[in-house]
N, C-alpha and C positions, 0 to 999 in steps of 0.2 A: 367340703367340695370333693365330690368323686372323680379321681384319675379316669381318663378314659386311654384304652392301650390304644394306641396307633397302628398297633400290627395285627392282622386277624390273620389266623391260622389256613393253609393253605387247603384249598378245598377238598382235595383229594386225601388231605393227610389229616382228617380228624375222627375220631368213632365218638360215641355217647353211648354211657349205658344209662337208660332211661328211670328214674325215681317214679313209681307211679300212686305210692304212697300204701299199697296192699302186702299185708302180711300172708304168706299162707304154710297151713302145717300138712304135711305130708298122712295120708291116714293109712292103716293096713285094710285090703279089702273096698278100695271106693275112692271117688275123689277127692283131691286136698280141700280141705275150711282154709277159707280165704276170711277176712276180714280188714277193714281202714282204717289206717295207724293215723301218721302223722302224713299229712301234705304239704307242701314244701320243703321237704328235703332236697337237698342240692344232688345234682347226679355227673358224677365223673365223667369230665370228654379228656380222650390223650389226643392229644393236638400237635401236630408241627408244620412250625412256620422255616419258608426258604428265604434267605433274604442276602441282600449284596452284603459288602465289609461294612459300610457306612451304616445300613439298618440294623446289622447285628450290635454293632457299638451301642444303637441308640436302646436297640432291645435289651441289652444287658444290664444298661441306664437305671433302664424305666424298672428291670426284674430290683436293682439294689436300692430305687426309691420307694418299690414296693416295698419290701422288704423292712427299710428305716421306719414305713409305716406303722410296722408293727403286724403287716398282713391286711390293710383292710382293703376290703371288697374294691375292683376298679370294674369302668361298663368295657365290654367287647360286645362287636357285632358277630356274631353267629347263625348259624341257620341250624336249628333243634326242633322248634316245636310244626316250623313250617317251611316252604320250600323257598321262603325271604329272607334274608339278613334282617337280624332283629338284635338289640342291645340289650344285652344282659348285664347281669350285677355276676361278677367271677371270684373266685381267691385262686390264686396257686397256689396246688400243692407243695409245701414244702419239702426239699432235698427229690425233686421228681424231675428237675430240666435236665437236659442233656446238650452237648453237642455231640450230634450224627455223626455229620460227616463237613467234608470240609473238601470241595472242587474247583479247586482256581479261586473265582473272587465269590463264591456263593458260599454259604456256611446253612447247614439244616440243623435245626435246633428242635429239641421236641419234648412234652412234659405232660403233666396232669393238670388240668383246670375243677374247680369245685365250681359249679355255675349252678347259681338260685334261679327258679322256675318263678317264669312273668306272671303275675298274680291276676292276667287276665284269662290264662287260660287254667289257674286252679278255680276260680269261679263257673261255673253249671251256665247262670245265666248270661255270662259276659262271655264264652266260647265259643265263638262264629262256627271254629271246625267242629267242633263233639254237638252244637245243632245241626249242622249241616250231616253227621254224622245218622242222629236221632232223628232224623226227617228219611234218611236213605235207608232204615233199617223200615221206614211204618212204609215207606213208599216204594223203595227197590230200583226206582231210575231216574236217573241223572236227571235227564228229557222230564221226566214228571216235576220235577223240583223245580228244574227252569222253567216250565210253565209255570207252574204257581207261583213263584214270585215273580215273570212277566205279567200275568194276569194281579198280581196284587200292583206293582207298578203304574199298570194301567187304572188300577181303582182310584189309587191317591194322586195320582197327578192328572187324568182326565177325567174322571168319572165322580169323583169328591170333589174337588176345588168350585164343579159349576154346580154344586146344587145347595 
């Protein structure tokens, strides 16, 4: 059974640096050779969460039964690949938490997370955004793309069903 953390990181206080899984070598004279390693590598977010006395107790809890785990993977909600909160598989960094600061009854705590990429968006065909992407690069406007799936909408639910 996978822990799931209770606490997500505060919105304003996370960065990612993105794994996109492309090597590239630097050349004299021209542009870098890129090439595709490995996809799914996990990509570092430093995150910190603000939380009253009572949540920081329970955050510090949950860090030493991670921990007794031996480190495995627990889900947090995050927002990475899109502008939703989405549940990921995380590890923490080990020896990366901190505590910030500490103001009255509030305590800021802040670390490294190892967060594995959702296996829907390393798949080509299961990636809503990188089609929606490959549609706006052959097409160039929004408005065109809405049309064409209003107009496919319209095929399958009025225009198919009666013939």
């Amino acid at each position: 059974m996978t822990m799931k953390c209770p606490f997500s990181p505060a919105q304003a206080g996370y960065s990612a640096g993105f794994q996109d899984g492309v090597l590239s070598v630097v050349l004299d004279g021209g542009p870098p050779r890129a090439r595709l390693d490995v996809q799914g590598a996990p990509m570092p977010v430093s995150a910190t969460w603000v939380l009253t006395g009572s949540e920081y107790d329970v955050f510090q809890g949950f860090l030493r039964v991670w921990a007794r785990t031996g480190g495995s993977p627990v889900e947090m909600d995050l927002i990475l690949d899109t502008s939703s909160l989405e549940t990921y598989q995380v590890m923490f960094e080990p020896k990366s938490f901190r505590l910030v600061s500490k103001q009255g009854g509030v305590l800021t705590v802040s670390g490294t997370l190892l967060v594995l990429p959702l296996d829907k968006y390393l798949d080509a065909e299961s990636d809503p955004y990188g089609n929606l992407a490959e549609l706006y690069a052959l097409y160039g406007s929004w408005e065109v793309i809405a049309q064409i799936f209003a107009d496919l909408a319209l095929l399958a639910n009025e225009d198919l069903p009666h013939a």
